[in-house]
BALOSE-48068 format. One record per residue (C-alpha): residue number from 1; z negated, x negated, y. Coordinates in steps of 0.02 Angstrom, whole numbers. Each point is the difference from the previous one (the first is absolute). Layout:
N
+-------+--------+--------+--------+
: dolum :      z :      x :      y :
+-------+--------+--------+--------+
:   NUM :      Z :      X :      Y :
...
+-------+--------+--------+--------+
This chain:
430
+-------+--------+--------+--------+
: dolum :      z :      x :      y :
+-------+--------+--------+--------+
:     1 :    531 :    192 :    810 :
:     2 :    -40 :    182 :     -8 :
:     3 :    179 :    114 :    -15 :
:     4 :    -56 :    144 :     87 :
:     5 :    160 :     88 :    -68 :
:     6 :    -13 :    -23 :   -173 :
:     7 :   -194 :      6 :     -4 :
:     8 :    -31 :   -189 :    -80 :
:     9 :    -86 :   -139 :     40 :
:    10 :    130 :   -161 :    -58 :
:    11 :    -93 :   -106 :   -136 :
:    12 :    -18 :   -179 :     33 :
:    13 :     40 :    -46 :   -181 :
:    14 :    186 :     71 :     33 :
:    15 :     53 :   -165 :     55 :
:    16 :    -52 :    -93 :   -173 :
:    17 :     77 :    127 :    -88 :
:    18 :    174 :      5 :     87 :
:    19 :     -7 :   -202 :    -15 :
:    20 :    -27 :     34 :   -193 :
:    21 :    165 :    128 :    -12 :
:    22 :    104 :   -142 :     58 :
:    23 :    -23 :    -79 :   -163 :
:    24 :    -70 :    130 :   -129 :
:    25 :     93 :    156 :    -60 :
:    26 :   -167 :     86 :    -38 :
:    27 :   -163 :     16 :     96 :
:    28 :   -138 :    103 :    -75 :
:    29 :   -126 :     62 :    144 :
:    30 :   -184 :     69 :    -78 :
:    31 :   -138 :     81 :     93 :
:    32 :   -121 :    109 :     11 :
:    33 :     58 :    182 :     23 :
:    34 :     33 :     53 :    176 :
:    35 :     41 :   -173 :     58 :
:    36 :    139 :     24 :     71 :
:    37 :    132 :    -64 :   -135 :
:    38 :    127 :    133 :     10 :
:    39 :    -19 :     -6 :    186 :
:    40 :     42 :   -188 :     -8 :
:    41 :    149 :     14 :   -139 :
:    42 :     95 :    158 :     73 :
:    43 :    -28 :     -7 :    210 :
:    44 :    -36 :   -209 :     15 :
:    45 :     97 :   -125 :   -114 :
:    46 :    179 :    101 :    -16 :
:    47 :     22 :     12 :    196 :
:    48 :    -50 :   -190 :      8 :
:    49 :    101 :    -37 :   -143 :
:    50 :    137 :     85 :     99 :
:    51 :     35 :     83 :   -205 :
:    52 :     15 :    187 :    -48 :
:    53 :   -115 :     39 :   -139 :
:    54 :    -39 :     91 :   -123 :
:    55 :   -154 :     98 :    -45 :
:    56 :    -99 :     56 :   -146 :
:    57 :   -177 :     50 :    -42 :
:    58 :    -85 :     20 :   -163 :
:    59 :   -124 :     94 :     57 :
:    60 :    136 :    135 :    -54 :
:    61 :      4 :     50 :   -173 :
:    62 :    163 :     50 :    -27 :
:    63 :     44 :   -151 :     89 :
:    64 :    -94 :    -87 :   -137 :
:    65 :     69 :     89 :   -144 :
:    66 :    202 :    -17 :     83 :
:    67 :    -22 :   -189 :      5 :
:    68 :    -96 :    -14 :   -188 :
:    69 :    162 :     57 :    -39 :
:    70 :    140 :   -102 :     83 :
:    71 :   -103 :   -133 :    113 :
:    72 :    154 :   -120 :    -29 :
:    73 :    134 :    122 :     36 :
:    74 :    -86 :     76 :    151 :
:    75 :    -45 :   -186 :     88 :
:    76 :    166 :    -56 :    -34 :
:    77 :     99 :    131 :     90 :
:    78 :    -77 :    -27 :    144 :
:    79 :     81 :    -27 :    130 :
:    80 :   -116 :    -37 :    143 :
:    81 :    -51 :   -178 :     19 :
:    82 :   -182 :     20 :      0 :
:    83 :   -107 :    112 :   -113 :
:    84 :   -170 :     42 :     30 :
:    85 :   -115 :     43 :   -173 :
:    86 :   -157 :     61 :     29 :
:    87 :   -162 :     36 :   -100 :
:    88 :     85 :   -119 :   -145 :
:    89 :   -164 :     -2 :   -104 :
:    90 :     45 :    192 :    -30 :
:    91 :    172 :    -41 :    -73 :
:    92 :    -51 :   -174 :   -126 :
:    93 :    180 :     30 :    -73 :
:    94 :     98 :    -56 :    132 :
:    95 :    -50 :   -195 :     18 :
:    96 :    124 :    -30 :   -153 :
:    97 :    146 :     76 :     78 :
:    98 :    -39 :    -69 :    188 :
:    99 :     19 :   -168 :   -108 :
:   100 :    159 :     71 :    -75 :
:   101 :     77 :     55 :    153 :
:   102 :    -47 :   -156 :    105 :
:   103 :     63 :   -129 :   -116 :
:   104 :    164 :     95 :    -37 :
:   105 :     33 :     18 :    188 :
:   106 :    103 :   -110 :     99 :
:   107 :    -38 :     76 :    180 :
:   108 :   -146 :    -19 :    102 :
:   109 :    -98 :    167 :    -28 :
:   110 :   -185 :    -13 :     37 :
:   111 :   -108 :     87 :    -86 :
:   112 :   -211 :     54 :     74 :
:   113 :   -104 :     54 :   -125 :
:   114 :   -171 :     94 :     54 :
:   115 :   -153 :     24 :    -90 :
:   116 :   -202 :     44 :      6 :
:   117 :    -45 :    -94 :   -149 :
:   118 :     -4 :   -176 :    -12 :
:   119 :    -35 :    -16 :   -200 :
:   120 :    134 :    129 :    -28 :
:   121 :    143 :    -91 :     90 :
:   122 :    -77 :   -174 :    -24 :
:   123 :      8 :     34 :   -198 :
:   124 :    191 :     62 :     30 :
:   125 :     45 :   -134 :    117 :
:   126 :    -48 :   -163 :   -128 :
:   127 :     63 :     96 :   -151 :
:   128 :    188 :     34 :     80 :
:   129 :     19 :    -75 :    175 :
:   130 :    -59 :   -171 :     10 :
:   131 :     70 :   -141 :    115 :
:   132 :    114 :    170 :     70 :
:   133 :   -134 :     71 :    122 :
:   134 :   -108 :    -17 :    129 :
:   135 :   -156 :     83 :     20 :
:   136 :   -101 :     54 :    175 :
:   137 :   -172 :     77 :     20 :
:   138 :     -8 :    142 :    132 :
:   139 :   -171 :     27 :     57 :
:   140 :    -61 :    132 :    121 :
:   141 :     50 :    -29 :    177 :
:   142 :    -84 :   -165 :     76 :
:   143 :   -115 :      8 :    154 :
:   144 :    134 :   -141 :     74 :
:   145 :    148 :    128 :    -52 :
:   146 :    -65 :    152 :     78 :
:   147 :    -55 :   -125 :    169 :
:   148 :    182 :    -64 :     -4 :
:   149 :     65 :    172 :    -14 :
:   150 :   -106 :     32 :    188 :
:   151 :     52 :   -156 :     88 :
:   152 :   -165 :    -59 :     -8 :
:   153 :     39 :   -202 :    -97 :
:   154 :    129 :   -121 :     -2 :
:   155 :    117 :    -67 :   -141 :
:   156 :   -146 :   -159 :    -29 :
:   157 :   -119 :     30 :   -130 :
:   158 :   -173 :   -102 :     -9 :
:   159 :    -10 :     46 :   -193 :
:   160 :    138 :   -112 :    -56 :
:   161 :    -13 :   -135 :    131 :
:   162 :   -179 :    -32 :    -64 :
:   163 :     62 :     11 :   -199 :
:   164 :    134 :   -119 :     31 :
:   165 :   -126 :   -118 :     68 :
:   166 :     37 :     10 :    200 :
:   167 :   -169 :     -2 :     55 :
:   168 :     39 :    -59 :    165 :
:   169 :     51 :    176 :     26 :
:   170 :   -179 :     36 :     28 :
:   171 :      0 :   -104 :    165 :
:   172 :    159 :     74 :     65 :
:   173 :    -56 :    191 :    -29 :
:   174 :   -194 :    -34 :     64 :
:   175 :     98 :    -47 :    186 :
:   176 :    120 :    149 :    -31 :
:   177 :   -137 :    122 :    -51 :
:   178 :    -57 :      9 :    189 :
:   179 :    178 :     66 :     58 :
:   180 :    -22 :    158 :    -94 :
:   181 :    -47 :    136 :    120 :
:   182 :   -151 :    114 :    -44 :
:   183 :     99 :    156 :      0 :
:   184 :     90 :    -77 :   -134 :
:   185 :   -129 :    -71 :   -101 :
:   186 :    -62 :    201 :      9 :
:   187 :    131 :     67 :    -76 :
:   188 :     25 :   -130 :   -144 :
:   189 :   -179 :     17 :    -49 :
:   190 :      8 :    197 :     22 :
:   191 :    147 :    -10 :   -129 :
:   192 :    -99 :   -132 :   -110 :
:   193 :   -173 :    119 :     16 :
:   194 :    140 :    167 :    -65 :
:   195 :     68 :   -118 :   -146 :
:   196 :   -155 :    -62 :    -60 :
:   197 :    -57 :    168 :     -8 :
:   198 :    155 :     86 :    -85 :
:   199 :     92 :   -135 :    -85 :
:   200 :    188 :    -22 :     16 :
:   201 :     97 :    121 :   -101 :
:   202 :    129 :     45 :     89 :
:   203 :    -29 :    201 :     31 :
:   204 :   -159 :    -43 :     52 :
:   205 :     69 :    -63 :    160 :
:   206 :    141 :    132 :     16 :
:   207 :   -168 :    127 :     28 :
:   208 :    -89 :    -16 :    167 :
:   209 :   -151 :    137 :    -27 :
:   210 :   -140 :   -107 :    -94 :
:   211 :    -71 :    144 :   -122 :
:   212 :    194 :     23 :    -71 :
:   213 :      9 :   -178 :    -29 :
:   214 :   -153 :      1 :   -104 :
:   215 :     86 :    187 :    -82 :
:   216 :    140 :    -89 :    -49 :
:   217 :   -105 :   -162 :    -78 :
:   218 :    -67 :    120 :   -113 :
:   219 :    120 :     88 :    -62 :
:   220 :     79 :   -167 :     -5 :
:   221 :   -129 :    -52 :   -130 :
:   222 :      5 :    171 :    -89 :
:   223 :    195 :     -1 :    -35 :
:   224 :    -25 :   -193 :    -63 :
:   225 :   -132 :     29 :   -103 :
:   226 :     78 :    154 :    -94 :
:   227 :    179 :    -39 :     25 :
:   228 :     37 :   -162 :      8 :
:   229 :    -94 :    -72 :   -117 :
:   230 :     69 :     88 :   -124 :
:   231 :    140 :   -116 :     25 :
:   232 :    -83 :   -131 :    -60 :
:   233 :   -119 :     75 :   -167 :
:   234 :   -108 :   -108 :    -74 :
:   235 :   -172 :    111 :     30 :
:   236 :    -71 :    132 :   -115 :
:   237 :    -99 :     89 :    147 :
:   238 :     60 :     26 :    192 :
:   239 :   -200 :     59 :     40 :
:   240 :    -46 :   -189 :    -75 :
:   241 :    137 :    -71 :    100 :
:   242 :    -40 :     96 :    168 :
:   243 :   -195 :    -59 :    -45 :
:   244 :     83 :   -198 :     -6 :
:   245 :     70 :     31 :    143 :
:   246 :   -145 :     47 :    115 :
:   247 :   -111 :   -122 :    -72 :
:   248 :    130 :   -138 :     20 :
:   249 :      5 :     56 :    184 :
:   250 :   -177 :     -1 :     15 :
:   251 :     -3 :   -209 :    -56 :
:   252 :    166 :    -41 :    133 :
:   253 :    -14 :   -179 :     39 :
:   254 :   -152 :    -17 :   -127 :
:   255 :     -7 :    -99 :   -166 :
:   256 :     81 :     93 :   -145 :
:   257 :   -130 :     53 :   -115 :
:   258 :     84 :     86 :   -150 :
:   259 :   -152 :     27 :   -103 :
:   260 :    -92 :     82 :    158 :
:   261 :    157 :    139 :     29 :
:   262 :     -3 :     11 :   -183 :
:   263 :   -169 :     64 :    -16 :
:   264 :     -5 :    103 :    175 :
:   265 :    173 :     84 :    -72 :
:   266 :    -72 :     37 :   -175 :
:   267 :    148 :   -104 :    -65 :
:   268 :     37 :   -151 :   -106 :
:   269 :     40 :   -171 :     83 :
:   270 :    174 :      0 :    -82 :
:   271 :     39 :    168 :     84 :
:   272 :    -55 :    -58 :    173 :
:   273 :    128 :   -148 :    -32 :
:   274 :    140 :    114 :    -41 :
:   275 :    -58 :    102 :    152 :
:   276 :     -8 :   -138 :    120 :
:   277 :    178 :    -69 :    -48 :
:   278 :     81 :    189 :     12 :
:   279 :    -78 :    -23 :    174 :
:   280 :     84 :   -172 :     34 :
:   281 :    185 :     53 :    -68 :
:   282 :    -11 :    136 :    105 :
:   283 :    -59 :    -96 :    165 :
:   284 :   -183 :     95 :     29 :
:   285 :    -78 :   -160 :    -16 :
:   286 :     -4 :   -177 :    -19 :
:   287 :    -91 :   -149 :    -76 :
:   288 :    -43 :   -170 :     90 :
:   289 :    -11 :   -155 :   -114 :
:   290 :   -147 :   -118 :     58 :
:   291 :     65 :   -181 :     52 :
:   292 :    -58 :   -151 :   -111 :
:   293 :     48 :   -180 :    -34 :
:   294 :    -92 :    -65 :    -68 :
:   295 :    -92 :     80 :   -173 :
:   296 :   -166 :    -92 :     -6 :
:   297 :    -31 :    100 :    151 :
:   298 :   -103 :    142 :      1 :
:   299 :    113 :    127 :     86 :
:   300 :     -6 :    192 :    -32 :
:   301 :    157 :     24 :   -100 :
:   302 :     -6 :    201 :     -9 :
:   303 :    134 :     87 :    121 :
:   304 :    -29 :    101 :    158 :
:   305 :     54 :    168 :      2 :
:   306 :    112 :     73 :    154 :
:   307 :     71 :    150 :     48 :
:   308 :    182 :    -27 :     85 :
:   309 :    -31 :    173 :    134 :
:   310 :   -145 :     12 :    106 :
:   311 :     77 :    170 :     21 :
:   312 :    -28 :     19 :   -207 :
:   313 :   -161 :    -27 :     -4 :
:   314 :    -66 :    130 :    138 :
:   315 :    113 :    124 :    -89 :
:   316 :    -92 :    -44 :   -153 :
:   317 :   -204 :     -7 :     63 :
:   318 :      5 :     92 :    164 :
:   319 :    -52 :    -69 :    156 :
:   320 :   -187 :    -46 :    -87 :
:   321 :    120 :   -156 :    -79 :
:   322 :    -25 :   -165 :    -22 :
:   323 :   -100 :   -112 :    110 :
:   324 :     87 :    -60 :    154 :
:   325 :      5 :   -171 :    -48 :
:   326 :     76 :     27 :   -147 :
:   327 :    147 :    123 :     71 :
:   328 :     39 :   -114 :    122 :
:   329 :     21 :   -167 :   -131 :
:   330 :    104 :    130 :    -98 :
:   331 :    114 :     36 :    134 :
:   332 :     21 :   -187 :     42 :
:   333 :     38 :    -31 :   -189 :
:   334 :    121 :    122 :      2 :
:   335 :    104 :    -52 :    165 :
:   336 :    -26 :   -182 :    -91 :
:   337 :     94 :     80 :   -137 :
:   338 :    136 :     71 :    120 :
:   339 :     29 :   -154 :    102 :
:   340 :     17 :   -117 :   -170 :
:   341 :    143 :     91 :    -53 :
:   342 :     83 :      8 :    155 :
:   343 :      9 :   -177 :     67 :
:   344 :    -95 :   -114 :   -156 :
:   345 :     30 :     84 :   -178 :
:   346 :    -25 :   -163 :    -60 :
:   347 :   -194 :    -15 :     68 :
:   348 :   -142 :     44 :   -121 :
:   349 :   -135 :     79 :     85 :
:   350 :   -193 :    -14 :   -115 :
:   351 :   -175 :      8 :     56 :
:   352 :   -145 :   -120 :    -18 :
:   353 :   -182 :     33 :    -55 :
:   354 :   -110 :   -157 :    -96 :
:   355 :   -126 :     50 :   -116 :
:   356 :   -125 :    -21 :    130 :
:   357 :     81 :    141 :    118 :
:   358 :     93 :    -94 :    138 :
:   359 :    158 :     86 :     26 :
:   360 :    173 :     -1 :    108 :
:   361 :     75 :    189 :    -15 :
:   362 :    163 :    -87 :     -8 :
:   363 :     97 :   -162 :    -41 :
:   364 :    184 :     -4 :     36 :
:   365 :     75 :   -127 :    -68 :
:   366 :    184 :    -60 :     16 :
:   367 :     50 :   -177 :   -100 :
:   368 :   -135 :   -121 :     89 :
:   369 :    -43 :    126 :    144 :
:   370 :   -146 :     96 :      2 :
:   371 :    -78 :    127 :    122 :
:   372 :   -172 :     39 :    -40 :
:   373 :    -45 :    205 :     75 :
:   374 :   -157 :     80 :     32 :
:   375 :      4 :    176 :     38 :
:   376 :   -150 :     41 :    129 :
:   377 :    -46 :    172 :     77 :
:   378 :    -63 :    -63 :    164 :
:   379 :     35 :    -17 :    176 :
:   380 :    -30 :   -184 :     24 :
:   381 :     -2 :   -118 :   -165 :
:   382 :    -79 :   -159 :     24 :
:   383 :     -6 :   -172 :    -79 :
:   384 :   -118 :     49 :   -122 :
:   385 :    131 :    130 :    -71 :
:   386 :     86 :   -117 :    -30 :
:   387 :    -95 :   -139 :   -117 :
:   388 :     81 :     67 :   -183 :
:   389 :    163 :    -35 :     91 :
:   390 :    -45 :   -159 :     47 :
:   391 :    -94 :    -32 :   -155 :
:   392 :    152 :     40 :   -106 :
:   393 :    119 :    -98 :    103 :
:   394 :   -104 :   -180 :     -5 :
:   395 :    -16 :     53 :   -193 :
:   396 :    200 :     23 :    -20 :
:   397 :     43 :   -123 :    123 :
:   398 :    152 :    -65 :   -102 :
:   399 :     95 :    156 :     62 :
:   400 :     43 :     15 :    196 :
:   401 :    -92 :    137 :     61 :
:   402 :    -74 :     97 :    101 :
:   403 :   -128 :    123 :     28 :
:   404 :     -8 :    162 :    102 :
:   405 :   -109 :    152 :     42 :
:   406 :     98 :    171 :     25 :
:   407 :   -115 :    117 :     95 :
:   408 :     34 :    157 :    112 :
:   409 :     -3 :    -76 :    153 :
:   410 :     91 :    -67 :    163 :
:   411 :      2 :   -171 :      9 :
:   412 :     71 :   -157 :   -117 :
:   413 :   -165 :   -125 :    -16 :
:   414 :      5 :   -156 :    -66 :
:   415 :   -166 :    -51 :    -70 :
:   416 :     45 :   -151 :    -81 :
:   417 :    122 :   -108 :    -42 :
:   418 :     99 :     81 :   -121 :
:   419 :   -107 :    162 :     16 :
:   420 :     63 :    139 :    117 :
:   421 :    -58 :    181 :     39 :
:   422 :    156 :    112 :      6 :
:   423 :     18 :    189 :     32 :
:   424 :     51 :    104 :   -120 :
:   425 :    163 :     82 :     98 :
:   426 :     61 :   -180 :     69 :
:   427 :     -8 :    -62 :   -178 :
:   428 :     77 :    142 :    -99 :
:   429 :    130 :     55 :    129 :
:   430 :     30 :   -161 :    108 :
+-------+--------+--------+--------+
């Protein structure tokens, strides 16, 4: 729900991580900048917890250089039950004596660390605080959080009754579908039509005039690309990496071509590789694996590229972007994304292409469950959208699965056994 008050929208993840606290000491939190992670740590978990806390930011520099020189000392003394550390990837010193201070203590002080870089803390984290912490992905706000934070769904999500393998579901919500009332089904799919657009970063949505939401995606971009990323290092030139960057936005939900960017960029392949992962550590974009069993196949075994912010990419190429197709499969992928690590971190999500050029935008896949997704940009899907579902389903038959069609509509179809046509909004935010 929305807290008017404090000016927050509560994160559905919360409840995952205050599970976790009961039994870990330490919970790292990483995300993209401006995700709302100090939000969460310093106005969310303490008042839950029901725990006075205390906080620190890194972001500080001479709160960097006062802990480089007594971390121990300082964490020790205090006082406060909880302590809140954030942008940890600034200050790499401190892992050792969060270890030190955590195995030499005999209360129950939590400590949240924070961070924007994933290889940063990730590196920290297996060097000094194995089998001690827990770690949580905090992605931009979810088109299911923001609905939730308007009244608009339920507590029952479609996503991870169909991942668990209750397809039944499907019969259930097709009779329930008819109950919503059209005013309803407006405003839900104005919401969806403003998220698609803008992504879900969390100031986004705190700014109602259209033209200062794309202001603030830009400068967004601009204080990443020359700020943040200085964080992380690893490039020799920020106009090569801004170049990356555009072209990678250019190819969302494409193929990954290295050589291609490579020779459009003027650069080597090895420096569109180190390019690419600065992108991934720092959550700009991500790459899907393609889904294989079987070797003597021949599948397509190069990655597809995604950006995780629709918003992102028209910051980056204007409103001349992308085709539609392809900004709308990258906004599914990244709500995908979202919805994993809030109710099924376990679940692997790939994609599916055979040499020959049949594809299924995406295979999610949970032990022996399987839902086979096509993405289609059209008012009313038919069968025939549906045959590479069907086609990989009868070919992978010794998983349970099941095939569906998410589309920007108003009405749950079933076309086949097995093969249903659902709306984008009813699947995402159900």
């Amino acid at each position: 729900m929305i807290n008017k008050s404090m000016n927050y929208i509560d994160r559905i993840i919360i409840e995952r991580i205050l599970k976790r606290l009961k039994y870990r000491k330490i919970i790292a939190i990483i995300g993209p900048r401006q995700t709302g992670k100090t939000t969460l740590c310093k106005k969310i978990i303490p008042p839950k917890l029901g725990m006075d806390f205390e906080y620190f930011t890194f972001d500080d520099p001479d709160e960097r250089l006062r802990f480089s020189e007594s971390a121990i000392s300082i964490l020790k003394n205090i006082k406060k039950p909880f302590i809140v550390l954030d942008e940890v990837q600034k200050a790499p010193f401190l892992f050792d004596a969060i270890k030190y201070v955590i195995d030499n203590s005999d209360n129950d002080k939590k400590i949240i660390l924070t961070g924007s870089s994933q290889i940063l803390i990730m590196k920290k984290i297996k060097e000094t605080l194995a089998g001690r912490i827990s770690l949580f992905n905090l992605y931009p706000f979810s088109l299911r959080e923001v609905l939730l934070s308007k009244d608009y769904v339920g507590n029952e999500n479609l996503f991870k009754s169909l991942i668990e393998g209750n397809y039944g579901i499907l019969y259930e919500e097709e009779s329930n579908f008819n109950l919503i009332n059209s005013d309803r089904i407006r405003g839900i799919k104005n919401i969806t039509d403003i998220h698609k657009k803008y992504g879900g970063l969390p100031p986004v949505w705190l700014i109602d005039d259209e033209g200062e939401k794309s202001e603030w995606l830009r400068d967004y971009r601009k204080t990443y690309i020359e700020r943040d990323l200085v964080d992380v290092g690893g490039f020799s030139s920020l106009e090569d990496l801004n170049l990356v960057h555009k072209l990678l936005a250019l190819r969302s939900a494409q193929l990954l071509n290295l050589s291609n960017i490579a020779n459009e960029a003027g650069i080597s392949i090895n420096t569109v590789k180190k390019y690419l992962n600065i992108l991934k550590i720092s959550f700009q974009v991500s790459t899907l694996s393609p889904f294989f069993m079987n070797a003597k196949k021949r599948l397509v075994k190069s990655p597809k590229i995604y950006f995780l912010d629709t918003g992102i990419i028209k910051s980056i190429l204007g409103e001349n972007s992308i085709s539609e197709g392809a900004m709308y499969e990258t906004w599914f992928f990244s709500e995908l994304l979202k919805l994993k690590e809030i109710y099924s971190p376990e679940s692997e999500i790939y994609f599916y292409r055979t040499g020959g050029g049949a594809e299924v935008d995406f295979v999610l896949k949970r032990g022996s469950n399987i839902v086979a997704t096509e993405v289609k940009l059209k008012k009313n899907p038919t069968l025939k959208d549906g045959k590479n579902l069907e086609r990989f389903l009868n070919e992978y038959n010794e998983y349970d699965g099941i095939g569906i069609i998410i589309y920007p509509g108003n009405r749950i179809i079933k076309l086949k056994e097995k093969i249903w046509a659902i709306p984008d909004w009813f699947f995402l935010a159900q």
